[in-house]
C-alpha positions as CSV (number, residue, x, y, z in Angstrom):
1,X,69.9,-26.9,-25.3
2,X,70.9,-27.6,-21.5
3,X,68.8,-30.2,-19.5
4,X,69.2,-29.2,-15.6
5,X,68.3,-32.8,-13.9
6,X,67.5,-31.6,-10.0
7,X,67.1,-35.2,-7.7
8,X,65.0,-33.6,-4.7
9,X,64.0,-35.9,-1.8
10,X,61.0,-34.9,0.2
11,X,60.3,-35.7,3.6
12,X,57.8,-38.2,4.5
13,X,54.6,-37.3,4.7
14,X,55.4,-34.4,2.2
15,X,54.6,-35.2,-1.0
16,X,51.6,-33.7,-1.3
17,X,52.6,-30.2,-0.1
18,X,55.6,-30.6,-2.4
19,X,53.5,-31.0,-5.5
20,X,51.3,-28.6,-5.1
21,X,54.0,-26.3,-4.4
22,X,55.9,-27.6,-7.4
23,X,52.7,-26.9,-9.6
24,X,51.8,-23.8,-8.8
25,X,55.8,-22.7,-8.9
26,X,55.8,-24.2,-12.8
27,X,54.1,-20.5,-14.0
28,X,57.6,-18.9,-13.0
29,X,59.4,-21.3,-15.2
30,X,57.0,-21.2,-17.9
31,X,58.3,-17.2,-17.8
32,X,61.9,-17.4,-17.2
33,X,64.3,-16.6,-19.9
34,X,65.4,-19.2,-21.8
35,X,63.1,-21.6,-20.2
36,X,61.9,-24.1,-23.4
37,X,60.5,-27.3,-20.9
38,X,59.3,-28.3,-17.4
39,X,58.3,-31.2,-16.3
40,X,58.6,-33.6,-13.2
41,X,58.7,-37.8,-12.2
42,X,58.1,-39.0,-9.4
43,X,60.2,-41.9,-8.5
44,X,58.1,-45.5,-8.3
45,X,60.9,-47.4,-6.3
46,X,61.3,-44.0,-4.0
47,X,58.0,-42.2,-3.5
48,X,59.8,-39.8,-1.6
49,X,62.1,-38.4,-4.6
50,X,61.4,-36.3,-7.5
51,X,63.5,-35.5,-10.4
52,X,63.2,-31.7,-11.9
53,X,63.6,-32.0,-15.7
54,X,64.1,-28.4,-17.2
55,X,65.1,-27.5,-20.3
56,X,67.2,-24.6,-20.6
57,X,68.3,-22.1,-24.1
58,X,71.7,-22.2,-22.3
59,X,73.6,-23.0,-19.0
60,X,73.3,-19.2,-18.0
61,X,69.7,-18.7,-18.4
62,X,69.0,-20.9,-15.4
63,X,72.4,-20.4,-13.3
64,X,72.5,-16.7,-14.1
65,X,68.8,-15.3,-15.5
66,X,67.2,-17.6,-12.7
67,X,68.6,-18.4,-10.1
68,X,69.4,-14.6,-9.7
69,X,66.3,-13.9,-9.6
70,X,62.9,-12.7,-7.4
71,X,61.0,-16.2,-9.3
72,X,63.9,-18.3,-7.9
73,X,63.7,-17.0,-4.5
74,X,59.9,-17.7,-4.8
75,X,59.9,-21.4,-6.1
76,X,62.6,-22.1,-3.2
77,X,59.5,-20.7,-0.7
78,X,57.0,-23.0,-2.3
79,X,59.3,-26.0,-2.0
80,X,61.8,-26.3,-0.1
81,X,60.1,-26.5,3.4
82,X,59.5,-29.8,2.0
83,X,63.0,-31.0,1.6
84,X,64.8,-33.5,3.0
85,X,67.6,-32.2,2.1
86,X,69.4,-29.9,-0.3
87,X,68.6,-30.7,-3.8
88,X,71.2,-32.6,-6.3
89,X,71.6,-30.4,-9.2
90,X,73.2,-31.0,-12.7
91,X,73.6,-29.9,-16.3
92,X,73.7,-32.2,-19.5
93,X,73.6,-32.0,-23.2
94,X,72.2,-34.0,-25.6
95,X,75.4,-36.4,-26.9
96,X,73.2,-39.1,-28.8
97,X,69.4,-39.6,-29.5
98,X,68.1,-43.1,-30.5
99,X,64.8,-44.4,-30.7
């Protein structure tokens, strides 16, 4: 399992827009290939950032299977008008689980 971690910061006065956009683009995720988890925070220091958390089958469902695809180019339309800038985007695997 791959988690993609994308830091997006909004721009002012656009957090509401972004989250609604964000919500209603969580259906194409829900449908991707290889898509197991979605979720995103909301930083309390940073209003104005957002981490993506996505869980991914494996690396290629999300850089090939989505980002390759029609859903992709859709979720960028609901949300990236909102952007401050481009979004910071990386991979990670699980190396140690503690509780």
């Amino acid at each position: 399992m791959i988690l993609e971690i994308a830091q997006i910061d909004v721009k002012a006065g656009m957090e509401a827009q972004f989250e609604a956009g964000i919500a209603e683009a969580a259906k194409l995720f829900r449908r991707a290939k290889g898509c197991r988890s979605f979720a995103v925070r909301r930083s309390l220091e940073k209003p104005q950032r957002y981490r993506l958390l996505i869980e991914w089958e494996t690396l290629e469902d999300h850089t090939i299977g989505f980002t390759q695809s029609q859903d992709w180019k859709d979720y960028r339309a609901m949300v990236s008008p909102c952007f401050e800038a481009p979004p910071s985007v990386e991979h990670t695997e699980l190396t140690l689980q503690a509780f």
